[in-house]
C-alpha positions in Angstrom: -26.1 -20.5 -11.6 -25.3 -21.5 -15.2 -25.5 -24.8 -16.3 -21.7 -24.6 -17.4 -21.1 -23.6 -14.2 -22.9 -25.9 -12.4 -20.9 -28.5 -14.2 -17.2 -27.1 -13.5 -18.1 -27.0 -9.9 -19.0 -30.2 -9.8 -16.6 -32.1 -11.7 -13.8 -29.9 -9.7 -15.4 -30.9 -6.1 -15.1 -34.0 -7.4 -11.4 -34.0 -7.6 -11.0 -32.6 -3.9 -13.3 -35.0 -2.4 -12.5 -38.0 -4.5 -8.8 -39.1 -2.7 -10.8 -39.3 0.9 -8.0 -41.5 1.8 -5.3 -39.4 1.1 -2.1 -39.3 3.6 -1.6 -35.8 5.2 2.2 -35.9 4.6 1.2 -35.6 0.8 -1.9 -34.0 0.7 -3.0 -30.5 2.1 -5.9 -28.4 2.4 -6.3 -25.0 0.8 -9.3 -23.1 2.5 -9.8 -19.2 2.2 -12.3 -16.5 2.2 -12.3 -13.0 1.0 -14.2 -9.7 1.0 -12.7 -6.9 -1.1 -14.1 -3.3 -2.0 -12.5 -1.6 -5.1 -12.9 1.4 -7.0 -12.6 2.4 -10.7 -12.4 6.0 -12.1 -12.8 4.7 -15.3 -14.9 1.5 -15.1 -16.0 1.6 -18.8 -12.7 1.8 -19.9 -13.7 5.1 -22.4 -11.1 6.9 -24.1 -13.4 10.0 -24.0 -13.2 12.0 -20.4 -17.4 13.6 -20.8 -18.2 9.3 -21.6 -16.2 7.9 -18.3 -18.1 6.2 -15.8 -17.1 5.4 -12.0 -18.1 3.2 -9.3 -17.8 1.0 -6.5 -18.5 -2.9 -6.0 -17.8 -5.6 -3.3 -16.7 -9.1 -3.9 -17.0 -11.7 -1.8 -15.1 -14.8 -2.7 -14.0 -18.4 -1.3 -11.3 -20.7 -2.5 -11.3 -23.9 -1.7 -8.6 -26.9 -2.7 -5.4 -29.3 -2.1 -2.1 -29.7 -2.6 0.0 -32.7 -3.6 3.2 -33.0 -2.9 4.4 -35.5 -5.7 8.0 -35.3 -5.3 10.7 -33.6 -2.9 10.6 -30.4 -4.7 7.3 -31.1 -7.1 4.0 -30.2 -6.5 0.4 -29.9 -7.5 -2.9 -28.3 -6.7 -6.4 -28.3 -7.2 -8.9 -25.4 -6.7 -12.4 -24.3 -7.0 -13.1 -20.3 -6.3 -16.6 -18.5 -5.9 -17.3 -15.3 -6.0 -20.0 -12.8 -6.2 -19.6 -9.1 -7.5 -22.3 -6.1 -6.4 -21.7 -2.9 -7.9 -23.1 0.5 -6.1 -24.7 1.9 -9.3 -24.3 -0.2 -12.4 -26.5 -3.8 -11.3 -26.1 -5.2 -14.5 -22.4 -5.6 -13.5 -23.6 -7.6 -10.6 -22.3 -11.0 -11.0 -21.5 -14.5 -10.2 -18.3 -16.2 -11.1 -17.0 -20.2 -11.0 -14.1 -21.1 -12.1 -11.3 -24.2 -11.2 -7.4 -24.3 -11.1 -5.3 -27.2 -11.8 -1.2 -26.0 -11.2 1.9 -27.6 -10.9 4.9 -26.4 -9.7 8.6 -27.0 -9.2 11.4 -26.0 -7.0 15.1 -26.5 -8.2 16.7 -27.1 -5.6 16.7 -26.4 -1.6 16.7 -22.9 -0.1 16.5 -19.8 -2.1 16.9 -22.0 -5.5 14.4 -20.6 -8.5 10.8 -21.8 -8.8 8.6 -22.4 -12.0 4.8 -22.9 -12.0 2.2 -24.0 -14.8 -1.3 -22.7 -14.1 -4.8 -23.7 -16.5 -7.9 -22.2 -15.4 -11.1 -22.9 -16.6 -14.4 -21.1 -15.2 -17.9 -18.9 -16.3 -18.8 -15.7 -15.2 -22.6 -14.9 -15.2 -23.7 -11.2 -15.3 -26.7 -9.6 -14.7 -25.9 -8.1 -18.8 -26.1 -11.5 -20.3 -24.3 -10.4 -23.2 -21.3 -9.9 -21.0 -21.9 -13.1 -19.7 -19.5 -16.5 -20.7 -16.8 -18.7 -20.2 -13.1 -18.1 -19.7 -9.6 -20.0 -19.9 -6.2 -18.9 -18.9 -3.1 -20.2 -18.8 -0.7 -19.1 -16.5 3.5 -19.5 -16.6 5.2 -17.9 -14.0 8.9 -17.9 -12.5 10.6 -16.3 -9.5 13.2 -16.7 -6.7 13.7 -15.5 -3.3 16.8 -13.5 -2.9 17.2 -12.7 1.0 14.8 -13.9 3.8 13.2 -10.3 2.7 12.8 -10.4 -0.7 11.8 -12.4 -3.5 10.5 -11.6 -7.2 9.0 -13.5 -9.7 7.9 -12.7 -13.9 5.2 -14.2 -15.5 3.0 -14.5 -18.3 -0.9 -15.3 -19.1 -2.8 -16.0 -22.2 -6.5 -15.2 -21.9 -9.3 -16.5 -23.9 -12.8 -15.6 -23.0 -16.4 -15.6 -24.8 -19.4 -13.8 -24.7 -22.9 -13.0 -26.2 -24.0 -10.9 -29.0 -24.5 -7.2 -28.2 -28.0 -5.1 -30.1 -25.9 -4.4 -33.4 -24.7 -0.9 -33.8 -23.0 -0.9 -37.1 -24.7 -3.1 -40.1 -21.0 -3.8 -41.4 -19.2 -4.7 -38.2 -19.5 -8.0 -35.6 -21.6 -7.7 -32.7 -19.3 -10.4 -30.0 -17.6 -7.4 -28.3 -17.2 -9.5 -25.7 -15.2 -12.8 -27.6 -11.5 -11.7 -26.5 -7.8 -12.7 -26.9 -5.1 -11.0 -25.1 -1.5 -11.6 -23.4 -0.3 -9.7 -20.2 3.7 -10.2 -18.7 4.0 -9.2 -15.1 7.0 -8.3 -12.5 6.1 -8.9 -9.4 8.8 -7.7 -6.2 7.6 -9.0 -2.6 9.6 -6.9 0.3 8.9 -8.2 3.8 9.1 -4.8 5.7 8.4 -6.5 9.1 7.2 -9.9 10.2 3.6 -8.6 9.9 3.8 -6.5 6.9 4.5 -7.0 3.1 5.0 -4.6 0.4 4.2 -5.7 -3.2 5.1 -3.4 -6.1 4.9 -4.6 -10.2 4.2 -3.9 -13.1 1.8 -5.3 -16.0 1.8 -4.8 -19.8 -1.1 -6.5 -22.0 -1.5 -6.6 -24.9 -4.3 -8.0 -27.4 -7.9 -7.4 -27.0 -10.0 -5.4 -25.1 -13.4 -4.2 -24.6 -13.9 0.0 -24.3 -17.5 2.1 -24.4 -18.8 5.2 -25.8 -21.7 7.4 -26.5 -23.2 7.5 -29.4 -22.1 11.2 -30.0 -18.2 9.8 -30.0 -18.7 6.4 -32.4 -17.8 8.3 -35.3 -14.6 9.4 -33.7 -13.7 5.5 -32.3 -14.4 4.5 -35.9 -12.4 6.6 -37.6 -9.7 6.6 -35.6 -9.3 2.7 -34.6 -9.5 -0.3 -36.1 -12.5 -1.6 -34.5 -13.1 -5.3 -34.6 -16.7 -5.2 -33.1 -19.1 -2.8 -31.7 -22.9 -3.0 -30.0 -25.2 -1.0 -28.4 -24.8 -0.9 -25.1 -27.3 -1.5 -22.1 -24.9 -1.3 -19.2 -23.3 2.4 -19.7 -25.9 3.8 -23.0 -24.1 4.6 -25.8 -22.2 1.7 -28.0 -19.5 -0.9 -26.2 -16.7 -1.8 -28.4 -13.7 -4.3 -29.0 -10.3 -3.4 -30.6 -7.0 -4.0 -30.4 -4.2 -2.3 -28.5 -2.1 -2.2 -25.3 -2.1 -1.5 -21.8 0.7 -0.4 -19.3 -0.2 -1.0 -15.3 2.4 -0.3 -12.6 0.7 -1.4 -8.9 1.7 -1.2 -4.9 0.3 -3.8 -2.7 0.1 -3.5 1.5 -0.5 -7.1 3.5 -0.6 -7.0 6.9 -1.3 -10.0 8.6 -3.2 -9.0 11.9 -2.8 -13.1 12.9 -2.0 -16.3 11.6 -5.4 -16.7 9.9 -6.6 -12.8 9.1 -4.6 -9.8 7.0 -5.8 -7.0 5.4 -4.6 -6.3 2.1 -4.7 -2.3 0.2 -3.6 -1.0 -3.3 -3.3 1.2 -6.0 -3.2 0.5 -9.7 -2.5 2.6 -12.7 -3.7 1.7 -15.8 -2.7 3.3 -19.3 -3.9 2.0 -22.3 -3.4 2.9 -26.7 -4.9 1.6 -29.5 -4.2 3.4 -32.9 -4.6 6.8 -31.9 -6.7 6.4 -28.8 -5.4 6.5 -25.5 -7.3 5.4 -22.5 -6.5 5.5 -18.6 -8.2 4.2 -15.1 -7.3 4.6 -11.4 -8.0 1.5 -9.3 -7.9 1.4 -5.6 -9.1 -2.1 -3.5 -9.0 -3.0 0.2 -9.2 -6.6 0.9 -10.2 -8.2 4.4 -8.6 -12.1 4.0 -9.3 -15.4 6.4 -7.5 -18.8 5.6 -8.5 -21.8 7.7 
């Protein structure tokens, strides 16, 4: 694990374990696991159908934390999540990502009175690519209400800020950090409860800002003259060159929970994603099934 990693952990364990005399009436647990399996018709993100690439991966992931319940309707939480990614076919994707979560959130009132929330995230993400690999902070505002026993919805927005290495250089002239990134996403988020055991999630997500897409080498001309591109670099992972412009990106989703008991569901869905910059247009198909346990 990366020393920058090592030290997030740690300082965020810290926090969990550091109130050991903390009252349950003001203090609970979070404690989760996860396994998902997802697929991506367009993993590399390529605006050029002959460069796309496809796969599979698993994740594995645990979350672990606390609540605090500061006033009647205020509270905050702390959380540490680790995960591991494997991808079928592209190893160098294979990775291991730390990161912590301190949130607060507020409730305006009893019953089905709006909510606000004010996420920061810090963590590192270490890939088998180490060019790829770095740190990443996000901060998270997000709103919603519940409008019947049935159905609630919420709107929020995230600002991104990650870092990476320095590809091979491609281009003399242009930047090499492809993978140094900026970029804003507002989502809509609708929860229906179909039946005491099952939830249906549909939303939608626009981002906009920076982004990372790749290409062969027969098809850099055409990304060059037809974007403005802010960084380029050969590319290990897919062949060819990997890229950074940017643009935006339009993704409606459905989401199916069912909980099969108090502690276990099993989550599946679909995304869409469509994405332009300048006079490039790019698109990917997601599909993930997600086996959850909370303790």
């Amino acid at each position: 694990m990366p020393r920058a990693a090592r030290i997030l952990s740690t300082l965020v364990l810290g926090i969990l374990v550091g109130p050991a005399g903390a009252s349950a009436e003001w203090a609970d647990w979070i404690a989760e696991g996860d396994v998902a399996f997802q697929y991506e018709s367009n993993l590399n993100f390529s605006p050029f159908g002959g460069d796309e690439e496809d796969d599979f991966w698993w994740r594995f992931g645990t979350r672990g934390g606390r609540f605090f319940q500061l006033t009647d309707f205020t509270r905050a939480s702390v959380e540490v999540d680790i995960a591991g990614e494997v991808y079928h076919e592209f190893d160098d994707l294979n990775a291991v990502d730390v990161g912590g979560t301190l949130a607060i959130s507020h409730k305006f009132g009893v019953g089905d009175k709006p909510w606000a929330r004010l996420a920061v995230f810090g963590g590192y993400k270490d890939l088998q690519e180490d060019d790829r690999s770095g740190a990443r902070l996000e901060v998270d505002l997000a709103a919603g209400k519940r409008f019947s026993p049935r159905f609630d919805a919420s709107l929020s927005y995230l600002f991104t800020s990650r870092w990476g290495g320095n590809g091979p250089t491609a281009v003399s002239t242009i930047s090499t950090n492809v993978w140094d990134q900026q970029y804003h996403l507002i989502s809509a988020v609708g929860n229906f409860l179909v039946t005491r055991a099952l939830l249906a999630t549909v939303g939608f997500t626009f981002r906009t800002g920076e982004f990372d897409s790749a290409c062969t080498v027969a098809n850099v001309g055409t990304v060059l003259a037809k974007a403005n591109v802010k960084a380029i670099a050969l590319d290990p992972v897919f062949g060819g060159c990997a890229y950074r412009l940017e643009g935006e990106a339009y993704s409606p989703f459905v989401n199916l929970s069912y909980g099969i008991t108090d502690h276990f569901s099993v989550n599946a869905g679909y995304r869409f994603m469509y994405g332009d910059a300048q006079r490039l247009n790019y698109d990917n198909h997601v599909g993930k099934l997600t086996l959850v346990v909370r303790f």
